[in-house]
PAFIRO-841376 format. One line per 4 residues: for each residue x, y, z of C-alpha. Coordinates in nm, 4 decimals. Layout:
<lumfis>
X:Y:Z; ...
</lumfis>
This chain:
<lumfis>
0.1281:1.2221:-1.7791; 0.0900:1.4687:-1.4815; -0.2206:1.5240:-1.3083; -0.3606:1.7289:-1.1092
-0.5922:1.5887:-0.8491; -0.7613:1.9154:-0.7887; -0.9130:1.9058:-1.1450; -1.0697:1.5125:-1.0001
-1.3035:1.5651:-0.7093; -1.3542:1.2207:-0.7456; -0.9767:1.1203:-0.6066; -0.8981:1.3401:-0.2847
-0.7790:1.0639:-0.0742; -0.5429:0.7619:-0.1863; -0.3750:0.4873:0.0236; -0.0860:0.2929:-0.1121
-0.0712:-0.0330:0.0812; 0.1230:-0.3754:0.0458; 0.3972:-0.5532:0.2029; 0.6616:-0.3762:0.3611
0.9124:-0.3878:0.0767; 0.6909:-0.3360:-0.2034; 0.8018:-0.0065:-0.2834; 0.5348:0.1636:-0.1393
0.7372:0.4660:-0.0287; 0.9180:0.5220:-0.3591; 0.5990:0.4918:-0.5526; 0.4119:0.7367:-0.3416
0.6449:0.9639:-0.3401; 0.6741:0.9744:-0.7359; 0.3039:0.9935:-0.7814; 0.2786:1.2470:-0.5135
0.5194:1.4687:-0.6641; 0.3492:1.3865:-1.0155; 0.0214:1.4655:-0.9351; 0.0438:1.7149:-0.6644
0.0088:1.5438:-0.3553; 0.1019:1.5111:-0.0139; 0.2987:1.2109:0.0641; 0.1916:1.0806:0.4210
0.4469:0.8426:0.5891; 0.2077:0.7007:0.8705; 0.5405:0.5817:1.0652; 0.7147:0.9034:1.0151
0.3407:1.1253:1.0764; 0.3428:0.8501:1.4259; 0.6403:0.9557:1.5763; 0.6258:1.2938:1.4843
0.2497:1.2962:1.6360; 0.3634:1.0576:1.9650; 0.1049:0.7922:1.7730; 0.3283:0.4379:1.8062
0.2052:0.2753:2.1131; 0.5371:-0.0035:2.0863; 0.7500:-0.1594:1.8198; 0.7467:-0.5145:1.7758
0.9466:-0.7349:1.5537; 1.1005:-0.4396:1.3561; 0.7394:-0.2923:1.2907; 0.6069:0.0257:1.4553
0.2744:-0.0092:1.6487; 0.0640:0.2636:1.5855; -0.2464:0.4168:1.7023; -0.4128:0.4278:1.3488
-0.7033:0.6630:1.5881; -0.4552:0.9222:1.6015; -0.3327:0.9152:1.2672; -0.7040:0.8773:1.0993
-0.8067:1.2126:1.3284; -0.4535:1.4046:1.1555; -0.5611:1.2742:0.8025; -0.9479:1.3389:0.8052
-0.9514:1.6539:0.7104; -0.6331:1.6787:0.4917; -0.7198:1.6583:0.1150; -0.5022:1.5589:-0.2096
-0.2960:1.3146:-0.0205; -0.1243:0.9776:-0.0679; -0.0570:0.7635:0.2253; 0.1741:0.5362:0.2808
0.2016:0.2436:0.4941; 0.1661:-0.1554:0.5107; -0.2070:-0.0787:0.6714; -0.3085:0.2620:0.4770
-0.5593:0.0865:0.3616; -0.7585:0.0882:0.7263; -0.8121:0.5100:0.6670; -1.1057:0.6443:0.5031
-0.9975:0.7348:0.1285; -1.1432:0.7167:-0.2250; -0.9247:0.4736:-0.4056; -0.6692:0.1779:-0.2558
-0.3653:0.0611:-0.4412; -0.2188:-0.2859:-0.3012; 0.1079:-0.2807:-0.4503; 0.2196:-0.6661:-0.5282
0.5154:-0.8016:-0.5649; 0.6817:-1.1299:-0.6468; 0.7863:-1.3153:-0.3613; 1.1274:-1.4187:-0.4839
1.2159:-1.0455:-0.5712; 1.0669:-0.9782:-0.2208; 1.2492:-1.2325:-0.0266; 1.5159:-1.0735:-0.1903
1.4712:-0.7149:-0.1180; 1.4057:-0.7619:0.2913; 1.7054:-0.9668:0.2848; 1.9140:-0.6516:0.1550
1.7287:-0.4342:0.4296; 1.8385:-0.6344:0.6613; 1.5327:-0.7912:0.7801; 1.5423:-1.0904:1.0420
1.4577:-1.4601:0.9015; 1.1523:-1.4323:1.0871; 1.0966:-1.0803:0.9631; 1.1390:-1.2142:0.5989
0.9532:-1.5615:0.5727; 0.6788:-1.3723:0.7674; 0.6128:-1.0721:0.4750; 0.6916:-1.2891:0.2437
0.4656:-1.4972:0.3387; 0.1746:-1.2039:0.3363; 0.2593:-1.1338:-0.0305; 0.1869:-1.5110:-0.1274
-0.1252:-1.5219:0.0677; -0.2391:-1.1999:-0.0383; -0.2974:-1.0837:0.3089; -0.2933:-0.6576:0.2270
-0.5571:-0.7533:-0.0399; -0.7841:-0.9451:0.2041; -0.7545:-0.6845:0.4791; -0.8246:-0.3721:0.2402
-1.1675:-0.5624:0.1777; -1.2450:-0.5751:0.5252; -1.2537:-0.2037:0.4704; -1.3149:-0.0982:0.1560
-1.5798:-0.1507:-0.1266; -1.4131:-0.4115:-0.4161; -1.4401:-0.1323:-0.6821; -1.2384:0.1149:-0.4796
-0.9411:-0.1566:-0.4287; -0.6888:-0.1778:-0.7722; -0.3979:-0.4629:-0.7614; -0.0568:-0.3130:-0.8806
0.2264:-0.5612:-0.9781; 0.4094:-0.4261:-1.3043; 0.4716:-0.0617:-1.3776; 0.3125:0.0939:-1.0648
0.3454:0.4622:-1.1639; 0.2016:0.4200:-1.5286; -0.0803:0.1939:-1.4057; -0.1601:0.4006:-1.0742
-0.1647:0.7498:-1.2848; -0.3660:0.5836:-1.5178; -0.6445:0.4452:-1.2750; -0.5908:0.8222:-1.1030
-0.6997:0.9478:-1.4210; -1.0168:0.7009:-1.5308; -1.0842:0.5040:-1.2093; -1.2917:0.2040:-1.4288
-1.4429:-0.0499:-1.2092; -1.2713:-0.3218:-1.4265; -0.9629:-0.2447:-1.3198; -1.0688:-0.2952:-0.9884
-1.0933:-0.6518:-0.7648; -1.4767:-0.6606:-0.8051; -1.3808:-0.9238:-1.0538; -1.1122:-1.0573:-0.8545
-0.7127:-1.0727:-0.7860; -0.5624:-1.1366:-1.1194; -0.2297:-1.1623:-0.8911; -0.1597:-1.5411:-0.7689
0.1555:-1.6531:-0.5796; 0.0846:-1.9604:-0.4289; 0.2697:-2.1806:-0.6130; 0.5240:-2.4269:-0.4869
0.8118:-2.2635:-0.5706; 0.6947:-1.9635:-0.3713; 0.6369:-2.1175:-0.0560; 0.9539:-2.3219:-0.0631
1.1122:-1.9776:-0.0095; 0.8968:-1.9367:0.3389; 1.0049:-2.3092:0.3843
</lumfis>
């Protein structure tokens, strides 16, 4: 399936958001190159733009002001960070991921124990859900755990409120054996 988001007024804007080590930046840049997009990096677009006020604990501290003002008028994009969700779009995917798999992931990237229990930690408390409520509409918000591309082309193509968190997270990891891996 390859769209074309010109041909859907109705999807101009998308942010891909989650934990870091989701695969945020694989997926968008498969669905941008699927659909047409532009794939936005908000930490590359910050330092190319002079937007990241300090980095902290191996995360870039950005000036989202700066980065909304570059965005706002761009159209047919896909953006891509741990808080693209906090831009003004059409449609929010919070890419999910089990926390195990996660753990695993930032450990191969090298992350810092703190780093690691910390995200991890987000994913089981489904912090990038809760925060992309505090800025978007439930029906505009769609969970992705299992086959991102297929599922995110496919909610690109018939955006169907069911699909959507107005009837809630269908993801849950707080479960024992999750947080014995923050523990």
């Amino acid at each position: 399936m390859y769209l074309n988001p010109r041909q859907y007024k109705r999807v101009m804007k998308v942010a891909l958001t989650g934990t870091p080590g989701t695969g945020k930046t694989t997926i968008a840049k498969e669905i941008a190159q699927r659909c047409g997009m532009t794939h936005i990096d908000v930490s590359k677009m910050a330092r190319e733009v002079n937007a990241v006020i300090a980095q902290e604990k191996e995360t870039l501290v950005v000036d989202q002001d700066i980065i909304g003002e570059k965005i706002r008028d761009m159209d047919n994009i896909i953006i891509d960070s741990h808080f693209a969700h906090v831009f003004e779009v059409d449609l929010v995917f919070v890419l999910r991921c089990e926390p195990s798999i996660l753990f695993e992931r930032l450990k191969r990237r090298n992350y810092s124990e703190e780093k690691i229990r910390e995200n991890v930690m987000a994913e089981i408390l489904d912090f990038c859900v809760l925060d992309a409520l505090e800025y978007h509409a439930p029906e505009k918000i769609f969970e992705i755990h299992e086959d991102p591309v297929r599922q995110i082309l496919k909610i690109l193509d018939d955006p169907v409120e069911e699909r959507s968190l107005v009837h809630g997270s269908r993801t849950h990891f707080l479960t024992e054996e999750n947080l014995a891996l923050v523990t």
